[in-house]
Wavefront OBJ file of the C-alpha trace (Angstrom):
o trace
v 86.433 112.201 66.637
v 86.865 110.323 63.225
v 86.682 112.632 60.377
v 84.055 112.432 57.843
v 84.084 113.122 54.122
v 83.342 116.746 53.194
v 79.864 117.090 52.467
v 78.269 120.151 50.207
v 79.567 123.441 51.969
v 76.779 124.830 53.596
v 75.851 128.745 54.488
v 76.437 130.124 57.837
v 72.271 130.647 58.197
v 71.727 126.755 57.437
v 74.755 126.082 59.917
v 72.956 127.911 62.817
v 69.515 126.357 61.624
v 71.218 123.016 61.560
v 72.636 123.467 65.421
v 69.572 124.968 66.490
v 67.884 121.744 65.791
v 70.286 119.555 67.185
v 70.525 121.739 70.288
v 67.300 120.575 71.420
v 68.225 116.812 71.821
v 71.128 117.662 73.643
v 69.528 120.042 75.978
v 66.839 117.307 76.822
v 69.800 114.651 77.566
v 72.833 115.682 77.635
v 75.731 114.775 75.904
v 78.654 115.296 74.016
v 77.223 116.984 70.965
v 79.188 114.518 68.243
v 76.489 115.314 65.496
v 76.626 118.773 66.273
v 80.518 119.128 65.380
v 79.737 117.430 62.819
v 77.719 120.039 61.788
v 80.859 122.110 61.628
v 83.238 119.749 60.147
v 80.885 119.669 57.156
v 81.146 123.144 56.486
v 84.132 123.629 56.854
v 84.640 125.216 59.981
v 87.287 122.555 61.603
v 90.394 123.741 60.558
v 89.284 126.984 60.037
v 91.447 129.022 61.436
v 94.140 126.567 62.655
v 98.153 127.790 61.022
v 98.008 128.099 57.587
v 100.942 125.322 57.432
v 98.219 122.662 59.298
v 95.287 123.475 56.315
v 93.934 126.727 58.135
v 92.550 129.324 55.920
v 94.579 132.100 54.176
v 93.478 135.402 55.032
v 95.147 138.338 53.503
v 95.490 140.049 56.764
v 95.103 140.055 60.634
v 92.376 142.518 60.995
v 90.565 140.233 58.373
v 91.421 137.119 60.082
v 89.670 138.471 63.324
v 86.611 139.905 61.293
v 85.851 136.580 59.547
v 86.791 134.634 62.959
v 84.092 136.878 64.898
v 81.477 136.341 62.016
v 81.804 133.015 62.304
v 81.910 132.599 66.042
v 78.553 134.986 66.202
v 76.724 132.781 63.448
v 77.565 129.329 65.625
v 76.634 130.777 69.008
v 73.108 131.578 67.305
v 72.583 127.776 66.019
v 73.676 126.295 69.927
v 75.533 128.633 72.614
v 77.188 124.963 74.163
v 78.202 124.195 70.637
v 79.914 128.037 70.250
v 81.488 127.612 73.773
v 83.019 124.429 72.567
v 84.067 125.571 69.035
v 85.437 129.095 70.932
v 88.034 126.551 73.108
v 88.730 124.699 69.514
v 89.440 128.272 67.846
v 91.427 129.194 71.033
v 93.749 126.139 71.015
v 94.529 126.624 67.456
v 95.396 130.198 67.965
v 98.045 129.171 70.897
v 99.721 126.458 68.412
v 100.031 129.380 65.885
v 101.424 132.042 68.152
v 104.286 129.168 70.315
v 103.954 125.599 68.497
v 107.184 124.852 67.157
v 107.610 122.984 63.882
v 107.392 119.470 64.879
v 104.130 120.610 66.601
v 102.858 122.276 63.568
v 103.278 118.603 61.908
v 101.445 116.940 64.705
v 98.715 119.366 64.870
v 98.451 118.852 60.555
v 97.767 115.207 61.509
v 95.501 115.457 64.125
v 93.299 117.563 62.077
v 93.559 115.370 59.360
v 91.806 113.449 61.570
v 89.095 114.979 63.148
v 90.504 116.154 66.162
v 88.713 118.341 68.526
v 90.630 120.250 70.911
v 89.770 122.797 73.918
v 91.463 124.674 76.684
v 91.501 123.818 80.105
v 92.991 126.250 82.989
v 90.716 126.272 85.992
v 91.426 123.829 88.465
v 90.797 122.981 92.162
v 94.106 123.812 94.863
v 96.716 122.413 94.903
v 95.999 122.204 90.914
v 97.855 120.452 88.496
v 101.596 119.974 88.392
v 104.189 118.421 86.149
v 106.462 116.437 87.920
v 108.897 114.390 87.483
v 111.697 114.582 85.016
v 112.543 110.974 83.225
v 109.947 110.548 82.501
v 107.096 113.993 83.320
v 103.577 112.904 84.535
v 101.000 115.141 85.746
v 99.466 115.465 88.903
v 95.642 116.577 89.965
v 92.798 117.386 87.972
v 90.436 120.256 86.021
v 87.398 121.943 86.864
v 84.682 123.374 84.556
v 86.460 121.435 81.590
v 84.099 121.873 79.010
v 83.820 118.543 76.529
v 85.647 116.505 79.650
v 85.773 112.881 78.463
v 84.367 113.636 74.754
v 87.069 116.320 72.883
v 90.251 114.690 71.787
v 92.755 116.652 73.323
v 92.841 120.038 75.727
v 95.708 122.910 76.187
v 95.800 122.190 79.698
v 97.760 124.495 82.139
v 100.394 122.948 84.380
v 102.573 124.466 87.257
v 106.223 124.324 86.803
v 108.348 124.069 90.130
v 109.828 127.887 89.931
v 108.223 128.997 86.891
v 104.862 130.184 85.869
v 102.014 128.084 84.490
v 102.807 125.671 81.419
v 100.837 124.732 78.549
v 100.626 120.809 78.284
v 98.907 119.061 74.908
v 97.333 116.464 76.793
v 94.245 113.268 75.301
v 90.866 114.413 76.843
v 89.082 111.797 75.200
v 89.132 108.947 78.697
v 85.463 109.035 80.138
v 86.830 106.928 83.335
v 88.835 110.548 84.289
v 86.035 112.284 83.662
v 83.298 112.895 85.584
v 80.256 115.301 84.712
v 77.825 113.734 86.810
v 77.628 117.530 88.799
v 77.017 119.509 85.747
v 73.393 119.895 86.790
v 72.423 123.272 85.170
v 69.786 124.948 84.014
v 71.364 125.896 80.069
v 74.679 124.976 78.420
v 73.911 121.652 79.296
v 75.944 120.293 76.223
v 79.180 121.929 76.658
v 79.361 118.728 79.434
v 81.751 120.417 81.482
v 82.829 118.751 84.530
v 86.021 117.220 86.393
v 88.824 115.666 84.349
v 91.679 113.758 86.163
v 95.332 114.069 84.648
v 96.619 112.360 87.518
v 99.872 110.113 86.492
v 99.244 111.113 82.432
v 103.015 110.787 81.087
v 104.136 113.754 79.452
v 106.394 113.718 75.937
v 108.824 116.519 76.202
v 107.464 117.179 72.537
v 103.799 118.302 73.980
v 104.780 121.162 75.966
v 103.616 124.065 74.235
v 105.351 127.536 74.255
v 107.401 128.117 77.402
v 105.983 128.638 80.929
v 104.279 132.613 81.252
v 103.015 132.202 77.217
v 99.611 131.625 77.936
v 98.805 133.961 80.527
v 100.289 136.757 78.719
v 98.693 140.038 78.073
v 97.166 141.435 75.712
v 96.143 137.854 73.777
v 95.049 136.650 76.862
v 92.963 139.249 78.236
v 91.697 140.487 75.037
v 90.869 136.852 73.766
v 87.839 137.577 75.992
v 86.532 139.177 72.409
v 85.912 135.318 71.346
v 83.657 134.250 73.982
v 81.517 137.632 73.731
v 81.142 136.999 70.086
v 79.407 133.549 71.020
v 77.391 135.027 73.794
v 76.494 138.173 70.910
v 75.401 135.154 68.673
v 73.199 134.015 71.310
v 71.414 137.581 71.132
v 71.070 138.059 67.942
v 69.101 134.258 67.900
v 66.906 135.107 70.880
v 65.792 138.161 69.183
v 64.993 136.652 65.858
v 63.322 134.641 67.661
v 61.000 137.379 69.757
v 60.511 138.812 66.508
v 58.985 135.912 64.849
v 56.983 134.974 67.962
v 55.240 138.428 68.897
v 51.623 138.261 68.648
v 49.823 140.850 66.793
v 48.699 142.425 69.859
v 52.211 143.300 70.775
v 53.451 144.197 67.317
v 50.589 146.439 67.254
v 51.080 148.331 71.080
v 53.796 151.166 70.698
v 55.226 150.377 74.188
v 56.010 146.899 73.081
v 57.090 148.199 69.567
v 59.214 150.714 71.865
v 60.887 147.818 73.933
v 61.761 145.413 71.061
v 63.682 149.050 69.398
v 65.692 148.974 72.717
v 66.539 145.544 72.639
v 67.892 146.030 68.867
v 69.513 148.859 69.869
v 71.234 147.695 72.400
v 72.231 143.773 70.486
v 73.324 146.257 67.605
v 75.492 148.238 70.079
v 77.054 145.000 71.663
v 77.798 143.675 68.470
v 80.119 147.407 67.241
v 82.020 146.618 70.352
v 82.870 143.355 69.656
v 84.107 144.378 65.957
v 86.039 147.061 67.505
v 87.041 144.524 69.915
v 88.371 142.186 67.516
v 90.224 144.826 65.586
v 92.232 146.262 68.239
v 93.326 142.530 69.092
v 94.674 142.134 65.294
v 96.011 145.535 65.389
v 97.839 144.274 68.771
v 96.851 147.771 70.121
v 98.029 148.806 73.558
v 94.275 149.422 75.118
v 93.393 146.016 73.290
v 93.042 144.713 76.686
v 90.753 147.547 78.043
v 88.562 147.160 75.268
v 87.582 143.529 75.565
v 87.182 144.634 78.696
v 84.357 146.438 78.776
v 82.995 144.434 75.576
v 82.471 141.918 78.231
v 79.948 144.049 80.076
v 78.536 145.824 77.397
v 77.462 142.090 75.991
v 76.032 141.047 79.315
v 73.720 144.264 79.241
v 72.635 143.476 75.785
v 71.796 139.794 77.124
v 69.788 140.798 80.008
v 68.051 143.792 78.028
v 66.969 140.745 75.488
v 65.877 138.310 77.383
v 63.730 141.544 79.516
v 62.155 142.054 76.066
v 62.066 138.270 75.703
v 60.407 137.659 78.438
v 57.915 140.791 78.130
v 56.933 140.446 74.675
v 56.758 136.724 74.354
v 54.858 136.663 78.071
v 54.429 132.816 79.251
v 55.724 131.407 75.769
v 59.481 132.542 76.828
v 59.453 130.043 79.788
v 57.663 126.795 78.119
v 59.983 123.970 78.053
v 60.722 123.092 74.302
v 60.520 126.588 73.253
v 63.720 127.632 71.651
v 63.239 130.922 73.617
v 63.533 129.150 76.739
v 66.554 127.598 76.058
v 68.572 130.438 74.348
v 67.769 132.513 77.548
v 68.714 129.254 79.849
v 71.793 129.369 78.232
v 72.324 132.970 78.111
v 71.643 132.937 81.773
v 74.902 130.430 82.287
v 77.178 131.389 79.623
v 77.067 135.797 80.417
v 78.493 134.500 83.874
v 81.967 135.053 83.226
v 84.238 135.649 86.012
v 84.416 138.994 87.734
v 82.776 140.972 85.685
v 83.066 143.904 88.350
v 86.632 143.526 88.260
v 87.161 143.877 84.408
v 85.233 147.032 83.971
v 87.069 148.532 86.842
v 90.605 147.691 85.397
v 89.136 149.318 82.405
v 88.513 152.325 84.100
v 91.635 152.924 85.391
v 93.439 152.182 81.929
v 90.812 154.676 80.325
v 91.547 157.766 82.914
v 95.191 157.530 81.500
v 93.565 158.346 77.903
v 93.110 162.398 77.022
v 89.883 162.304 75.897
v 90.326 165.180 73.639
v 92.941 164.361 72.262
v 92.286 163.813 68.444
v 95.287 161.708 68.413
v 94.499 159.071 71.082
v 93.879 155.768 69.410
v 91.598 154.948 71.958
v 89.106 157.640 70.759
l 1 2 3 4 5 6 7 8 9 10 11 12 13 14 15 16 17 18 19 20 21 22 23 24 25 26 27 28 29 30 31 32 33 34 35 36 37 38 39 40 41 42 43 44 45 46 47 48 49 50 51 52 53 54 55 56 57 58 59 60 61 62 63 64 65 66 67 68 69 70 71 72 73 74 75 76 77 78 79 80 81 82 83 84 85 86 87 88 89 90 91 92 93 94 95 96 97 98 99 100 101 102 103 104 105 106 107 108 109 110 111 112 113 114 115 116 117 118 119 120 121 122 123 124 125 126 127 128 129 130 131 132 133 134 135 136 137 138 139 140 141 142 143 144 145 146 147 148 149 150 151 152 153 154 155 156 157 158 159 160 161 162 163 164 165 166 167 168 169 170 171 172 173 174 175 176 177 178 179 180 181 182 183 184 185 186 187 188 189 190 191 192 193 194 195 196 197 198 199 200 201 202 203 204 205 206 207 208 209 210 211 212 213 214 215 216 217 218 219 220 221 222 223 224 225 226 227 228 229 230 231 232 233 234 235 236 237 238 239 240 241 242 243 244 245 246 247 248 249 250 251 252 253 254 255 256 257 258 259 260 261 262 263 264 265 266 267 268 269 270 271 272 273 274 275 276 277 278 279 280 281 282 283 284 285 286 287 288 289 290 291 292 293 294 295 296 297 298 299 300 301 302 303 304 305 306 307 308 309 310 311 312 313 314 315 316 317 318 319 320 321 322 323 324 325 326 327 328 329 330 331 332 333 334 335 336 337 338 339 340 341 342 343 344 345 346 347 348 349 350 351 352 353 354 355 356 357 358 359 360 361 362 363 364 365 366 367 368
């Protein structure tokens, strides 16, 4: 993406209105949302929280980093969830070149900001998956799945098997629309993220864009409880579907107590998601041992909160909720999509077990 001169820095409410209406194009034809990051560029947001040393933002500590981070995340998953999902992989790719880029990386990355770059993170992939092979020079082999801005970000952390090793990050251009193909991302919401199939077959790889050593990415707790990111996106998507019930509710609802009585539970319970993914986002600064555990179950307390809202959506707005055009219809189309993270079963479950190791009365345990 070429940059663009700063504009006026605007608030995080205009930034959300401003996606918003953008969001609607893109969910009518779908494309890679250019004007939309934009959007962000303008205000700031780019660079954001990229290494202090590449223009990121000084923050005076972790727990405040994470705070402002999760603020931010919530208020662009309420203008656009596709637009939060793609910011979340930008967010999460600068992240991994602060914890394992080395130096010379540091100076690229300055550069390509400077720029305009975008940049996501790309892991899932059909078997056998991608390899680097090789060794004067290393290409790449095979191709990505679910690559969310395939063809229109300028570069993804992609993961790459090493012969022997564990899975390798690889800085690779993501940028060539002939590798990608999107054609099958027929769905009903998150239409903009575009992700689809990108090919890294026979991309030559500079020594110099490997990133961290094989094992970095995958390991625990940042990548488990990451997962705090993506919920804050999906919370931001909440919080906009019920502003939005609240300023569509006919009189006749506002005035019946049981409808008055199921927009309190749907507060309650965005409210409630939104304390566990604060807490969720401290205990990842603090690097706390039951970090992990916690985004955990963050995960499927935010899914609850997103089906309990669009219930109440869908109750209290009646017909309205399912119009096409109607931004209720597409915040729950896209809720619908995005709270359909991986093994959600799973993740509470390894919760459990890490939680029955906690003594619950003891004053002492962090966890409590």
């Amino acid at each position: 993406m070429t940059s663009a001169a700063h504009s006026i820095p605007v608030q995080p409410d205009d930034v959300a209105e401003r996606l918003a209406a953008l969001g609607a194009r893109y969910d009518a034809a779908p494309n890679f949302p250019i004007d939309s990051l934009r959007v962000l560029y303008d205000a700031g947001y780019h660079r954001r929280f990229a290494p202090v040393a590449c223009g990121g933002d000084a923050f005076a500590s972790p727990q405040l980093f994470c705070a402002d981070m999760a603020r931010t995340l919530r208020f662009v998953g309420r203008g656009d969830l596709s637009i939060g999902r793609l910011y979340e992989g930008h967010v999460n790719a600068l992240q991994l070149f602060d914890w394992y880029a080395r130096p010379e990386q540091r100076i690229w990355l300055a550069h390509a900001l400077d720029a305009g770059a975008w940049f996501g993170v790309w892991a899932t992939e059909p078997q056998p998956g991608v390899r680097i092979e090789g060794q004067d020079p290393i290409h790449l082999t095979g191709e990505k799945i679910f690559a969310s801005g395939a063809g229109g970000l300028d570069y993804a952390l992609a993961t790459a098997a090493l012969e022997g090793s564990e899975r390798q990050l690889v800085i690779t251009p993501a940028n060539d629309r002939a590798r990608s193909d999107v054609s099958a991302w027929r769905v009903r919401g998150m239409r903009a993220t575009v992700s689809g199939r990108y090919s890294l077959d026979d991309i030559a790889i500079d020594p110099a864009m490997l990133l961290g050593a094989p094992g970095d990415y995958d390991r625990d707790p940042r990548f488990t409880a990451g997962a705090w990111r993506f919920c804050a996106v999906q919370l931001g998507g909440i919080e906009a579907l019920l502003i939005e019930v609240r300023r569509s509710m006919r009189d006749v609802a506002r005035g019946d107590p049981m409808q008055r009585a199921r927009f309190a539970e749907a507060v309650v319970a965005t409210r409630s998601a939104g304390l566990w993914v604060d807490e969720a986002a401290r205990r990842f600064a603090h690097g706390d041992a039951d970090a992990v555990a916690i985004a955990r179950l963050t995960r499927g307390i935010v899914e609850q909160a997103g089906f309990t809202v669009m219930e109440a959506a869908a109750r209290l707005l009646g017909t309205r909720s399912a119009f096409d055009g109607e931004r209720a219809d597409k915040i729950i189309r896209d809720l619908s999509l995005y709270l359909r993270q991986a093994g959600p079963d799973h993740a509470r479950d390894e919760a459990a077990k890490a939680l029955l190791d906690h003594d619950v009365w003891n004053p002492d345990d962090r966890l409590w």
